[in-house]
C-alpha positions in Angstrom: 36.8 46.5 76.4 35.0 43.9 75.4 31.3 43.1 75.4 30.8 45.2 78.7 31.1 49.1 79.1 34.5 50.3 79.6 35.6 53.4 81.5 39.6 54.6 81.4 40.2 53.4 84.7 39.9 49.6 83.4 41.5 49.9 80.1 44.9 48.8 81.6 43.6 45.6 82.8 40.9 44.9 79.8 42.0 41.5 79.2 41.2 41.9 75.1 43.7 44.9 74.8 46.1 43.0 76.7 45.8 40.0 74.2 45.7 42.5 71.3 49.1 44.0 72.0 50.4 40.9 73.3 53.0 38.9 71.9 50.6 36.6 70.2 49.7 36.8 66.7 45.5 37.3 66.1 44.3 36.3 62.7 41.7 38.6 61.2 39.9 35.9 60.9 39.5 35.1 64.5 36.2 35.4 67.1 38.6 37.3 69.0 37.5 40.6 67.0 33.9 40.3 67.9 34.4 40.0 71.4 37.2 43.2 71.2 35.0 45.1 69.6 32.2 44.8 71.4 32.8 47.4 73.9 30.5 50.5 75.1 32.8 53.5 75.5 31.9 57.2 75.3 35.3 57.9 73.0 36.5 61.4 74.4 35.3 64.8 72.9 37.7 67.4 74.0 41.4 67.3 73.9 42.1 66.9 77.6 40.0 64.0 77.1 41.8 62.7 73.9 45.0 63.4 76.3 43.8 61.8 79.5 42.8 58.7 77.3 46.5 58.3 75.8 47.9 58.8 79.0 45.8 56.1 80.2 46.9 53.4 77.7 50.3 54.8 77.0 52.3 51.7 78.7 49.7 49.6 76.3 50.5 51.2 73.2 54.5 51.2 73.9 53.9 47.2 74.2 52.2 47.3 71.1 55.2 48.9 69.4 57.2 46.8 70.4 55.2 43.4 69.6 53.3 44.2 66.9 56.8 44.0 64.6 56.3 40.1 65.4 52.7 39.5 65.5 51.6 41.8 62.8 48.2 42.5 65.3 48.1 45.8 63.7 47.5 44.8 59.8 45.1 42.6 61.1 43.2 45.0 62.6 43.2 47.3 59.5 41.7 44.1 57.8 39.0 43.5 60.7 38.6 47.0 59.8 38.6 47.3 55.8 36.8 44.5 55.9 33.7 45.7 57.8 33.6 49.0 56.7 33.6 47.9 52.5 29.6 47.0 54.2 29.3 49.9 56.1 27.0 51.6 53.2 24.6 48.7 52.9 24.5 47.9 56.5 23.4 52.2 57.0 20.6 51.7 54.8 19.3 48.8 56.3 20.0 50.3 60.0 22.4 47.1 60.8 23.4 48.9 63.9 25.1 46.6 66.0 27.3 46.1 62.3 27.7 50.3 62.2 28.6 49.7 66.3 31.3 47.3 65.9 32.7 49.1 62.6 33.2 52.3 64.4 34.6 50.8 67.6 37.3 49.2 64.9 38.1 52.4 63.6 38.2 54.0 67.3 41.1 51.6 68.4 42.3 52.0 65.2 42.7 55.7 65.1 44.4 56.0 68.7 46.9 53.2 67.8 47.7 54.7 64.4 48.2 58.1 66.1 50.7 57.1 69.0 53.0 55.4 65.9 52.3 58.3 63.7 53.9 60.6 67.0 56.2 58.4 68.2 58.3 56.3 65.0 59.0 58.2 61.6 57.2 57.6 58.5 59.1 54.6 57.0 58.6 52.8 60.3 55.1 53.2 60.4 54.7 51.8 57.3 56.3 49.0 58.4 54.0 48.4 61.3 51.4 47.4 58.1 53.6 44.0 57.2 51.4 41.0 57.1 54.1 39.0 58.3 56.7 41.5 60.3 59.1 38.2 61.8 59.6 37.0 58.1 62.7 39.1 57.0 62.9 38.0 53.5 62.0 39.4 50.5 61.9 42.4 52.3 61.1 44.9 49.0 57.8 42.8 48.6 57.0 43.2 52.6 57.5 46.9 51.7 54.9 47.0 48.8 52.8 44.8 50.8 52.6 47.4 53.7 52.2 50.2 51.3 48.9 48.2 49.6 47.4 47.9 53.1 48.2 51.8 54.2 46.5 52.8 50.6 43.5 50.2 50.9 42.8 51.7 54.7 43.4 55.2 53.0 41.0 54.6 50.6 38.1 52.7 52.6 38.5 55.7 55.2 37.2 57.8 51.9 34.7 55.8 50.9 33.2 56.1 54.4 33.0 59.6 54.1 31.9 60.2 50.3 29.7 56.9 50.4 27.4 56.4 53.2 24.8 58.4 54.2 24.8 60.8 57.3 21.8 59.3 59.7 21.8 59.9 63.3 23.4 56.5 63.9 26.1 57.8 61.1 27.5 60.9 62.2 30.3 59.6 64.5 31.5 57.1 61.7 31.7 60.6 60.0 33.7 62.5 62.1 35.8 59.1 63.2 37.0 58.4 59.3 37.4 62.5 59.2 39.6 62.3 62.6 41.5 59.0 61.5 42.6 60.4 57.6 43.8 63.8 59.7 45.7 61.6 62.1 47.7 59.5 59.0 48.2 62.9 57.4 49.7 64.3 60.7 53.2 62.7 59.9 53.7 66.4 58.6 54.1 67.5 61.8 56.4 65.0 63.0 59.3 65.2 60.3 61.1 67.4 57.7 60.3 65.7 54.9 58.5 67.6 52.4 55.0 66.1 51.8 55.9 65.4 47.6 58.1 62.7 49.1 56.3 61.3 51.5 54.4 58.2 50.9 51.5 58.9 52.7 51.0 61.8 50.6 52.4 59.9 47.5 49.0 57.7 48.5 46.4 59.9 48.8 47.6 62.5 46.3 48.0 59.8 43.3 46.8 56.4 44.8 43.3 55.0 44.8 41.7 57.7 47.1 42.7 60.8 44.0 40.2 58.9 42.1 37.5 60.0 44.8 39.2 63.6 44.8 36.3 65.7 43.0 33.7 63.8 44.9 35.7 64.1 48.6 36.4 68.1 48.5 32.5 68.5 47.8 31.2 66.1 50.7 33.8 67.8 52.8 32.6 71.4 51.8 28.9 70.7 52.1 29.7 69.1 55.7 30.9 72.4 56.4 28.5 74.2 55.1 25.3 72.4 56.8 27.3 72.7 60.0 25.2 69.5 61.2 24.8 69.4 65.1 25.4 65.8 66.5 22.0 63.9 66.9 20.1 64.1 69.8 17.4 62.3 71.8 14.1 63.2 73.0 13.5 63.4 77.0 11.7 60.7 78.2 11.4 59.0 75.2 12.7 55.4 76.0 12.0 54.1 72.4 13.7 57.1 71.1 17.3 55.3 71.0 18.0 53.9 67.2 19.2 50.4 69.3 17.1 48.4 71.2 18.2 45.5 73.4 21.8 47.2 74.0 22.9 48.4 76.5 21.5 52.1 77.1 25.4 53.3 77.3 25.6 52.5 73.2 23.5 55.6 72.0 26.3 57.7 73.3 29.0 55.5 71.2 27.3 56.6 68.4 26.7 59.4 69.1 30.1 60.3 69.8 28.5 60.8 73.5 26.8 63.8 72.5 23.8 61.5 72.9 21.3 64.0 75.3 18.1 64.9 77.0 15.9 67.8 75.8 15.1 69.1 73.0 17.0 70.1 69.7 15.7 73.7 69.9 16.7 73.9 73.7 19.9 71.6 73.3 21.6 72.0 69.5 23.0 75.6 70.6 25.1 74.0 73.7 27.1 72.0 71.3 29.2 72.7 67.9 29.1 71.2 64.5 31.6 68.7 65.0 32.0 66.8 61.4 31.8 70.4 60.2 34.7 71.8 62.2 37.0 68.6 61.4 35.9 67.8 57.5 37.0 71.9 56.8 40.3 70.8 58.7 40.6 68.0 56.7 40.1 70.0 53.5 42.5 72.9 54.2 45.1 70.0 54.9 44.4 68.3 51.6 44.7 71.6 49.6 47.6 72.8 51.4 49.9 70.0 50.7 51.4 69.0 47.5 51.1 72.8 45.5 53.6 72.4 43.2 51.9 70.6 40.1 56.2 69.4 39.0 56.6 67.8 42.5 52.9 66.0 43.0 49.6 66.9 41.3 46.9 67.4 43.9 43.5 66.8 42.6 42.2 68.4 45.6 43.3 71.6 45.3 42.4 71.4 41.4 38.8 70.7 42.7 38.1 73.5 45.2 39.8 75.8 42.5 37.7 75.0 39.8 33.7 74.7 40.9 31.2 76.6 40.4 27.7 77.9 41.6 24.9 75.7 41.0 22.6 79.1 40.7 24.6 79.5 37.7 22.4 78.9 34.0 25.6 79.3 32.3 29.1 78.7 32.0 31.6 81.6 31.6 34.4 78.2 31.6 35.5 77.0 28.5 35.4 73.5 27.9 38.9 72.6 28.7 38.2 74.5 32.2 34.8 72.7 32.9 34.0 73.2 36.9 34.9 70.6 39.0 31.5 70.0 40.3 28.6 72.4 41.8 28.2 73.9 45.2 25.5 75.8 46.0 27.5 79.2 46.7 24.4 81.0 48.4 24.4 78.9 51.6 28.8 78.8 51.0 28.5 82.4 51.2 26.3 82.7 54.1 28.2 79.8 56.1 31.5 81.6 55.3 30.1 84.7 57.0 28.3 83.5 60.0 31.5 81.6 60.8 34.8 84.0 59.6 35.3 84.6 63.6 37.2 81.1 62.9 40.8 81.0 61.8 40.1 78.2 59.8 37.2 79.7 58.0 38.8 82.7 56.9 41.9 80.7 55.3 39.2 78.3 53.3 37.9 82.0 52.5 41.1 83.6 51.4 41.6 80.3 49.0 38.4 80.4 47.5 39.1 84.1 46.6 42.1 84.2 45.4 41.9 80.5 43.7 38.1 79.8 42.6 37.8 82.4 40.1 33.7 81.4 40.1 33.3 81.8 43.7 35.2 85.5 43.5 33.0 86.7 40.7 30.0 84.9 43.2 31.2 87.1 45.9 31.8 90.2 43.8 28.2 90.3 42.4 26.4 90.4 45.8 24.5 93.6 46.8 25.2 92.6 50.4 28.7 92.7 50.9 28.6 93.6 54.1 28.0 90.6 55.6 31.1 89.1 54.1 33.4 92.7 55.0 32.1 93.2 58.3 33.1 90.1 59.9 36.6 90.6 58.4 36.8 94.3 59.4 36.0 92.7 63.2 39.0 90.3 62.9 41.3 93.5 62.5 39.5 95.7 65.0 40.3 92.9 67.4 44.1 92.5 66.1 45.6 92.6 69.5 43.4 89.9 70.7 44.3 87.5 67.2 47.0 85.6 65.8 49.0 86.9 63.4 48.2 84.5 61.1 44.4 85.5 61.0 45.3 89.1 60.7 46.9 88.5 57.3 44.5 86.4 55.4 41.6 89.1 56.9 43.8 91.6 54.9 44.9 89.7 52.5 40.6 89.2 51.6 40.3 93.3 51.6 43.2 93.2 49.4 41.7 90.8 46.6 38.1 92.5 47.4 39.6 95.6 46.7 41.6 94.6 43.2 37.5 95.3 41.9 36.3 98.6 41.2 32.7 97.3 41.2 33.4 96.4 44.6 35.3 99.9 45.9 32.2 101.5 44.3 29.8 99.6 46.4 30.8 100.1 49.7 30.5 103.6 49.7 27.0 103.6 49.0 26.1 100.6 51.9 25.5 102.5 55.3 26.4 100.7 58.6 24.4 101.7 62.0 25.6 101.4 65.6 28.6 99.2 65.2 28.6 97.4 68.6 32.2 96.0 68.4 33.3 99.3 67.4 34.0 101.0 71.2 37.3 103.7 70.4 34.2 106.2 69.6 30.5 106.3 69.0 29.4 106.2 65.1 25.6 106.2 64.7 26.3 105.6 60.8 28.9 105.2 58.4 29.4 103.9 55.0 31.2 100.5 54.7 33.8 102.3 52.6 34.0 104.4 55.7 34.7 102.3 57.9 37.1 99.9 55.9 38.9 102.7 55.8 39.2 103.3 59.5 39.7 99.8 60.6 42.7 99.4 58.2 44.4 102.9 59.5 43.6 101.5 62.7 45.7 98.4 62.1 48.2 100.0 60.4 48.7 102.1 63.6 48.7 98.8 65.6 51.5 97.4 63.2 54.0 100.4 63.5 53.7 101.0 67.4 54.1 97.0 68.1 54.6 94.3 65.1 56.7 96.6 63.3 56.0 94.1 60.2 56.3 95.4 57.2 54.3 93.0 55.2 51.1 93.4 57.1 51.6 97.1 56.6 52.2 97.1 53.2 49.2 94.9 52.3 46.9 97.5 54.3 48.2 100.1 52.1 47.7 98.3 48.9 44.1 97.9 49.8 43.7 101.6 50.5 45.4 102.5 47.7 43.2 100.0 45.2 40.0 101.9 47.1 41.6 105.6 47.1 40.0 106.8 43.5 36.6 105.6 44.4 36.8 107.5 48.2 33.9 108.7 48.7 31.8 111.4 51.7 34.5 110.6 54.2 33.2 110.2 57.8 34.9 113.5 59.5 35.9 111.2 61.7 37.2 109.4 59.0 39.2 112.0 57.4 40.4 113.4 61.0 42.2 109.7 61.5 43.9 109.4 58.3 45.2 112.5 58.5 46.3 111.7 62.8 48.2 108.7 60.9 49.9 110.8 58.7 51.4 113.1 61.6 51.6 110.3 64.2 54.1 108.7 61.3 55.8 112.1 60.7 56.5 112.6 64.3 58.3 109.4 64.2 60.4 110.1 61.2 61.6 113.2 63.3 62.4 110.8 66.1 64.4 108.5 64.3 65.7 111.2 61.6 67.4 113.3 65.2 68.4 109.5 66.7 70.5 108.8 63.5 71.9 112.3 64.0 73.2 111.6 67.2 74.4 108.6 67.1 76.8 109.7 64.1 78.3 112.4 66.0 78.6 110.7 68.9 80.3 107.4 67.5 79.5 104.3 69.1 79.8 100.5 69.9 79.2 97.5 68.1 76.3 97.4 69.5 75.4 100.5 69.3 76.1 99.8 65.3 73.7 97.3 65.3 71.2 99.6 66.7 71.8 102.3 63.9 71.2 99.9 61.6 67.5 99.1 63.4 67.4 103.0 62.8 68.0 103.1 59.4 65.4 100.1 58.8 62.9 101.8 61.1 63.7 105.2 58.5 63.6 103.0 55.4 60.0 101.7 56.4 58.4 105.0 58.1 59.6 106.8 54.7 58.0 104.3 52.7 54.1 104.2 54.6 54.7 107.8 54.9 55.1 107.9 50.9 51.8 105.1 50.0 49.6 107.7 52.5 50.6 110.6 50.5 49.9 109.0 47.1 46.8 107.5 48.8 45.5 111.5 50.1 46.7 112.5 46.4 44.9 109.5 44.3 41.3 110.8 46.3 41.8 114.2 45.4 42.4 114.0 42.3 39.5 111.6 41.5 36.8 112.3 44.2 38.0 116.2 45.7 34.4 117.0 44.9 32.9 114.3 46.6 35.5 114.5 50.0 34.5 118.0 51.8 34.7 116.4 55.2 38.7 115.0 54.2 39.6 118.9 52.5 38.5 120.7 55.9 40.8 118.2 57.7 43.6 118.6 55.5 43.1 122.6 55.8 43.2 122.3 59.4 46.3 120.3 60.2 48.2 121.8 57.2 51.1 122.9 59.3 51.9 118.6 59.1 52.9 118.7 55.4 54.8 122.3 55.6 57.8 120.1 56.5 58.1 118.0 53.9 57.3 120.6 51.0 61.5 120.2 50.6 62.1 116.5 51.1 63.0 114.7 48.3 61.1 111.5 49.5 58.1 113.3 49.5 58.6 116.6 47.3 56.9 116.2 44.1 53.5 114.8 45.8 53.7 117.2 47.9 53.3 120.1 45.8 49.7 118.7 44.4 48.7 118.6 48.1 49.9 122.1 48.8 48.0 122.9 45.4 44.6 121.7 46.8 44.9 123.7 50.2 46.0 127.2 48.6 43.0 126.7 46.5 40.6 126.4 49.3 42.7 129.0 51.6 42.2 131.4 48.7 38.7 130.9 48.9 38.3 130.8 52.7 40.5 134.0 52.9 38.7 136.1 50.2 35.2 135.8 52.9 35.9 138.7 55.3 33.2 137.0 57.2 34.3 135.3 60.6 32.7 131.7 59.0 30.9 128.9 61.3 32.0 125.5 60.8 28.9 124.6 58.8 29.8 127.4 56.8 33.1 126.5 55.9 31.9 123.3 54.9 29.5 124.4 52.6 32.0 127.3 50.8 34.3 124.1 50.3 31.3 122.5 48.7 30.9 125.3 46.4 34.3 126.1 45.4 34.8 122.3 44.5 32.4 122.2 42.1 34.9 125.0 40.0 37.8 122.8 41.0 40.1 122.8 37.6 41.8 119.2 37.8 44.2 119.8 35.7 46.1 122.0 37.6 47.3 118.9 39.5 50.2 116.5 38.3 49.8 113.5 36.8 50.9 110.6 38.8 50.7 106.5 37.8 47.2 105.1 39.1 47.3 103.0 42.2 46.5 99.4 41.3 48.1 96.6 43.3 47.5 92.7 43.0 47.7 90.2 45.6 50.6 87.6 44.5 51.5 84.8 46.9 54.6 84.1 47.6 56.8 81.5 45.9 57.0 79.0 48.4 53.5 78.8 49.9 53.9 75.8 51.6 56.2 77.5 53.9 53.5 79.5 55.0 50.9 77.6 54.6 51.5 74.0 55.8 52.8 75.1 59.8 50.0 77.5 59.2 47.5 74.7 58.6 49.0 72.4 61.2 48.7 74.5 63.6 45.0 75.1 63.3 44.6 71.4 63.5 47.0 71.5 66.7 44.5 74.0 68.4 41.2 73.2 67.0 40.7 69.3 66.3 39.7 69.0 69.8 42.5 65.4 69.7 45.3 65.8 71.7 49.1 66.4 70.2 52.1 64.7 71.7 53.8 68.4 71.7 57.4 67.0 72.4 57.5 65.3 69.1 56.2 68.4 66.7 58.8 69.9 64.5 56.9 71.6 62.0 56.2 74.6 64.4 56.3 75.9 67.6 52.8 74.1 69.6 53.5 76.6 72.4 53.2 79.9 69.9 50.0 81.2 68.5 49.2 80.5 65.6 
């Protein structure tokens, strides 16, 4: 490095990296910076970049661990740093780029030595790296406060950068930089068991200077999202097209973050992704996913995606004491949120902004076109076996909270979907939404039972089901032909495990055969249970929308044999009776027509006799209503959950040896 252009190859030799993790002491004030940080290097954009790149100046960086606790090279650094980047805003506006050049290759090197301490020493330690004056081992509670100003004044500059200056062309890398450096100082999570309210990182950004910036930071990091920004480009053959002039040709890729290209944006914007998007809506999920308990540590964060509201709004439902946060313009959210839900990490911010922004829900909830925000979910779950777990349950966990709104189970019966292309088990031409919720939840629910066997998945698609069942409505037949396949697909599996049980008490058995009884029993426990919510699901419709379900009445009538053997069990006794109710009604009617009846003709006699229907001679049961309530501990969820989509998706590389908040070699 150094004022010539630097490949990896070299960077073990460069004699300015040698002298900064040498064993002498640099003053921030020394020429020495310039000439460091006067380098042309393409930093690396994909994580087996990012890991050939730490590879490649490993043996430098464990020197530097070891020195810089007597030459104190590293807090002098941060100053070179916080002291450049305090002008980064003016220098922008005035297109000081060589200042913007030297600012971001200060943050650069400061990023990738912050993140080998961050992996490699615990928490305390890397605090201590800050000391002015590591040698001096007196007064060694000041040298601690000392190091703790310098982490929270490089905490805080790194957020000024990105709520302060302005994304230009010859900006957008500082962007994504001071995004990627905050992630990598908040990625001590991953490396210890300490729980963030007692960490002093998370002490700092929490309750320190940055929290003042907390309203004003969630809504650049949210609109960076939602603009998903390409990086800059370049136009071909344009040799005055670079922002720098008289450096060397290599720089516009530096600043550029070496997305710096040929061609033009229309041919060239598609090949690449929105970079500060993808990391500033990491960033956010980690800042709102930490800290949740208000007793342990407030977090002003959270408190500010919670609580805005949509700037197409003339009025506020809030009172005053719940004034919003700020504004986000929740038409281009909403449409952002659905072009991009494919993304784990887009359908978590969505689940949040659901079940948390209460002005974003009702947003959501008064949309005509819902279907761009259920369809995309609906794909996530057809595609289950191909998804994490992870993303499985917050795509339910959405249809759950969607479906706590009648307004909402109302709607999607009357929106009509066409030639569903991701939809390949069997040829629809059309199908209400409704419909086809419906058939992509069974479908899951079959998927859970035959392999995940997790009762928590299942039990949230039922809830959904059972929120929707009173507002069923014009059932697909193909529709009404798989919910009623689930119902005897699960009743054949009782029978299996009801006749295993059997056996294995007259038999007698091991140990381990005990412990496989027990699995039985569980395996009864649950099947009885899914088998009970479908019945009370079937019952709910038919007693609310019989008239309005012809296609789901001529599927019960012709797989009625399935219930006759559970017309005595007292699991399912009492609901059953309603059920057989409904089908003696229509056999009575189908029976007194002489007349060998086409199926058309069956279809329309059901028609007729529904219209006479007499409700009442059903029995009352409770409504189905169920609420989505988060667990008591979300962090447990929530933070490995987050973590992990930083693991995979920041495109940096993780030392995986060192991670103890989950498993890097799982899915997420």
């Amino acid at each position: 490095m150094g004022a010539n252009s630097s490949s990896m190859s070299d960077l073990h030799s460069n004699e300015y990296l040698n002298q900064f993790v040498g064993k002498v002491a640099v003053s921030p004030n020394d020429p020495f910076w310039n000439q460091l940080l006067s380098f042309t290097f393409t930093p690396p954009r994909t994580c087996a970049d990012c890991r050939l790149l730490e590879e490649s100046v490993q043996s430098l960086l464990q020197t530097f661990l070891t020195n810089n606790l007597y030459t104190g090279n590293y807090r002098s650094l941060v100053h070179v740093f916080v002291t450049r980047a305090t002008e980064l805003k003016a220098s922008a506006q005035c297109e000081n780029n060589i200042f913007t050049w030297q600012t971001f290759n200060a943050m650069f090197i400061l990023r990738c030595v912050t993140k080998y301490f961050i992996q490699t020493v615990t928490e305390d330690n890397f605090v201590k790296q800050f000391q002015s004056n590591p040698q001096d081992s007196s007064g060694e509670k000041q040298q601690e406060d000392n190091a703790s100003h310098a982490l929270e004044k490089l905490l805080n500059v790194l957020v000024e950068i990105v709520v302060d200056v302005p994304i230009l062309d010859f900006t957008y890398a500082i962007h994504v930089e001071a995004v990627n450096t905050i992630l990598v100082i908040l990625s001590a999570q991953m490396f210890s068991a300490r729980p963030a309210s007692k960490s002093l990182i998370y002490r700092l950004i929490m309750q320190g200077k940055c929290s003042i910036h907390a309203f004003l930071l969630v809504k650049v990091l949210l609109q960076n999202f939602v603009k998903q920004e390409v990086p800059p480009y370049r136009i071909h053959g344009d040799s005055h097209g670079s922002i720098i002039i008289g450096l060397a040709s290599g720089l516009w890729n530096v600043l550029t973050l070496g997305y710096g290209r040929s061609g033009s944006q229309k041919d060239q914007s598609s090949e690449h992704r929105a970079v500060l998007a993808s990391q500033s809506l990491l960033l956010l999920l980690v800042l709102v996913n930490h800290c949740t308990s208000e007793k342990d540590l407030p977090n002003p964060y959270r408190q500010a995606l919670f609580s805005f509201s949509s700037s197409q709004e003339t009025t506020s439902s809030s009172s005053a004491d719940e004034a919003p946060a700020f504004k986000v313009d929740c038409s281009k959210l909403f449409s952002t949120l659905c072009s991009t839900l494919q993304d784990d990490n887009t359908t978590l911010l969505l689940y949040l902004l659901l079940h948390r922004n209460p002005n974003f829900r009702t947003y959501v909830l008064s949309r005509t076109d819902v279907d761009t925000l259920v369809m995309p979910i609906l794909k996530i779950l057809y595609q289950a076996p191909e998804r994490s777990s992870h993303h499985i349950y917050m795509a339910l966990i959405i249809l759950l909270i969607l479906s706590e709104d009648d307004l909402f189970n109302e709607a999607v019966h009357y929106i009509v979907i066409k030639n569903i292309s991701w939809y390949t088990e069997r040829s629809i031409s059309e199908i209400s939404l409704g419909g086809l919720l419906v058939l992509v939840v069974i479908r899951t629910i079959q998927f859970n039972i035959t392999r995940m066997r997790d009762k928590y998945l299942h039990t949230n698609c039922l809830a959904a089901l059972a929120n929707m069942s009173s507002h069923f409505k014009a059932l697909h037949p193909y529709v009404s032909q798989r919910f009623v396949s689930l119902f005897e697909h699960l009743a054949k599996r009782l029978t299996r495990v009801v006749d295993q049980l059997k056996n294995r008490r007259t038999s007698g058995g091991t140990d381990s055969e005990d412990d496989f009884s027990t699995d039985l029993m569980l395996d009864l426990s649950v099947l009885e249970e899914v088998l009970r919510m479908v019945l009370e699901i079937l019952n709910s419709c038919l007693t609310h929308q019989l008239a309005h379900n012809p296609n789901l009445v001529y599927t019960l009538l012709y797989k009625r044999h399935v219930f006759e053997a559970f017309r005595t069990h007292p699991t399912f006794q009492d609901i059953i009776q309603n059920l057989e109710t409904v089908l003696t009604y229509f056999s009575a009617r189908l029976d007194a027509t002489d007349a060998h009846l086409t199926v058309s003709e069956v279809y329309e006699l059901i028609r007729e006799a529904s219209l006479q229907w007499p409700r009442d001679k059903l029995k009352k049961f409770p409504e189905l209503k169920f609420k989505y309530v988060e667990e008591e501990q979300p962090e447990e969820f929530f933070i490995p959950y987050v973590w992990s989509l930083v693991y995979h998706y920041s495109d940096l590389y993780w030392n995986t040896h060192n991670i103890i908040l989950f498993n890097p070699h799982k899915g997420t």
